[in-house]
KEKE-3310 file (N, C-alpha, C; in steps of 0.2 Angstrom, whole numbers, plus 5000, padded with zeros to 4 digits):
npx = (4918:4930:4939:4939:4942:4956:4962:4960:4970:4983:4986:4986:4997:5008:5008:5013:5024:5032:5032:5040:5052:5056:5060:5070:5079:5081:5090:5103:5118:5111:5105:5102:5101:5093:5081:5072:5068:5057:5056:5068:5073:5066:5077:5087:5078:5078:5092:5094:5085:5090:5101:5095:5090:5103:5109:5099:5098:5111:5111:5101:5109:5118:5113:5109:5119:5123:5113:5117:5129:5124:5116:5127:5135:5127:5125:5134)
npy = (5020:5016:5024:5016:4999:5006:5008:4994:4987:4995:4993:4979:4976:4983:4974:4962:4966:4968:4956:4952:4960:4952:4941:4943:4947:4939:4928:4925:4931:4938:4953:4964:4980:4978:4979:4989:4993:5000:5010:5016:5026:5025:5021:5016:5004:4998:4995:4987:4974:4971:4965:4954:4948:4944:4936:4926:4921:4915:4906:4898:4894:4888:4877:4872:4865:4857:4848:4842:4838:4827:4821:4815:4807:4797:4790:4785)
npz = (5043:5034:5040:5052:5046:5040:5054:5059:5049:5050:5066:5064:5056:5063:5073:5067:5062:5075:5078:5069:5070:5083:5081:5071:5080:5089:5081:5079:5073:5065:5054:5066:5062:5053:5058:5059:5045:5040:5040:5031:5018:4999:4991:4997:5002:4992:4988:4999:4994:4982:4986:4993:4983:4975:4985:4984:4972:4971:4982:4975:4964:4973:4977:4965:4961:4971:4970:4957:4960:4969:4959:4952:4962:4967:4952:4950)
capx = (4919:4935:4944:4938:4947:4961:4965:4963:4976:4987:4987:4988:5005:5012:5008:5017:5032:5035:5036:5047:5057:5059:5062:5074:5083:5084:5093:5110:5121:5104:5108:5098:5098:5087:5074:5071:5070:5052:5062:5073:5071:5065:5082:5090:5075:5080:5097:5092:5079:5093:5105:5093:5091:5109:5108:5093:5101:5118:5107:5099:5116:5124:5109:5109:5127:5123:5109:5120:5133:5120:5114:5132:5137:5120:5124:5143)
capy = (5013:5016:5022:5007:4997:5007:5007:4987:4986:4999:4990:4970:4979:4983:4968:4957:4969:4967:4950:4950:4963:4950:4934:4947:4950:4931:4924:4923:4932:4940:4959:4969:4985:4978:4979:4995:4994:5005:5019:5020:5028:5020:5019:5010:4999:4996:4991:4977:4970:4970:4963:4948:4946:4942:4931:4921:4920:4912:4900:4892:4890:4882:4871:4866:4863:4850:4842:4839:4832:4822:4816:4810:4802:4793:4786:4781)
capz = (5041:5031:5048:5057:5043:5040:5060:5061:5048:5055:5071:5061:5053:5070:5076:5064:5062:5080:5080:5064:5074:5089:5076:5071:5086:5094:5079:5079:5067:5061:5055:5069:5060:5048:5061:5056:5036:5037:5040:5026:5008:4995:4990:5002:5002:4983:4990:5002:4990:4977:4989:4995:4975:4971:4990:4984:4965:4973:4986:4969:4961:4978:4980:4957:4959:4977:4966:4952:4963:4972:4956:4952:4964:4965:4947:4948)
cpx = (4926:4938:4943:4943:4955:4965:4966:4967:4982:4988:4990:4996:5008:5014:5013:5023:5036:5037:5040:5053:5060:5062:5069:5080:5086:5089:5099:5112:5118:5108:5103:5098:5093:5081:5069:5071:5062:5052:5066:5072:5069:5072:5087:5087:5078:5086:5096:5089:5085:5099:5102:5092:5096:5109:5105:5096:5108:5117:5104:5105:5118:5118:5108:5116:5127:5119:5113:5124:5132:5120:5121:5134:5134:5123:5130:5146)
cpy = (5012:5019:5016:5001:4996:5005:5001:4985:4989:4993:4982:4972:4980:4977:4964:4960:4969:4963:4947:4954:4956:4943:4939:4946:4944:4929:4925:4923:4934:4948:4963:4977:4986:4977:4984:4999:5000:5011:5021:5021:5022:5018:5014:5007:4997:4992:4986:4974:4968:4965:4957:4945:4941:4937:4925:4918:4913:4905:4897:4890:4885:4875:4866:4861:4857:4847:4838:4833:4825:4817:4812:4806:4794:4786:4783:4780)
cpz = (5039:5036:5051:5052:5042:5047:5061:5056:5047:5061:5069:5060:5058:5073:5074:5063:5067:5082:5076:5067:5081:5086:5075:5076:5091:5089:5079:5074:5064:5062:5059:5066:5053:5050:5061:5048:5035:5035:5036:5022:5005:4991:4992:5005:4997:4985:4995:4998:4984:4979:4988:4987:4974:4977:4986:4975:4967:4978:4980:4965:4965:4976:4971:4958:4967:4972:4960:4955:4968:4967:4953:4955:4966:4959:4945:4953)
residu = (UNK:UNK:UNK:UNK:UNK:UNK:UNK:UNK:UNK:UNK:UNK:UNK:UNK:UNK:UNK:UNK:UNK:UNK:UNK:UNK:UNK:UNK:UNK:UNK:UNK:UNK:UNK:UNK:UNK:UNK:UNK:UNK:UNK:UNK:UNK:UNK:UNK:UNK:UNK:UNK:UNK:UNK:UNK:UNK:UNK:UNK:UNK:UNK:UNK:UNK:UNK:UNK:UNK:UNK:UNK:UNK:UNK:UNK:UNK:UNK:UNK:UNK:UNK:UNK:UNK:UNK:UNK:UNK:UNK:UNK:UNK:UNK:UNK:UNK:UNK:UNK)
# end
């Protein structure tokens, strides 16, 4: 029973990482050698995961810093 499990989420996991490989792969300007992250150490996992960090840190400052200036201009 615990193969039969293990195998259908082995298989589910193929599945969705081939369609986030081809999500991947259509978008434009998308880095295609990150279609391949299962494969690298745990370290230069740690290094994308630390990257998309500082991304996702620097997209909530852009977006405080548009509401601020939303809310100003809004009010004067």
């Amino acid at each position: 029973m615990v193969f039969l499990i293990q195998n259908t989420q082995n298989r589910d996991s193929k599945a969705i990482q081939l369609k986030l490989d081809e999500i991947i792969r259509s978008l434009s300007g998308a880095r295609n050698h990150l279609m391949d992250l299962e494969r690298l150490s745990d370290e230069d996992l740690q290094k994308f995961q630390d990257e998309f960090e500082r991304l996702r840190k620097r997209s909530e400052a852009t977006a405080e810093t548009v509401r601020k200036a939303d809310r100003k201009a809004r009010s004067g």
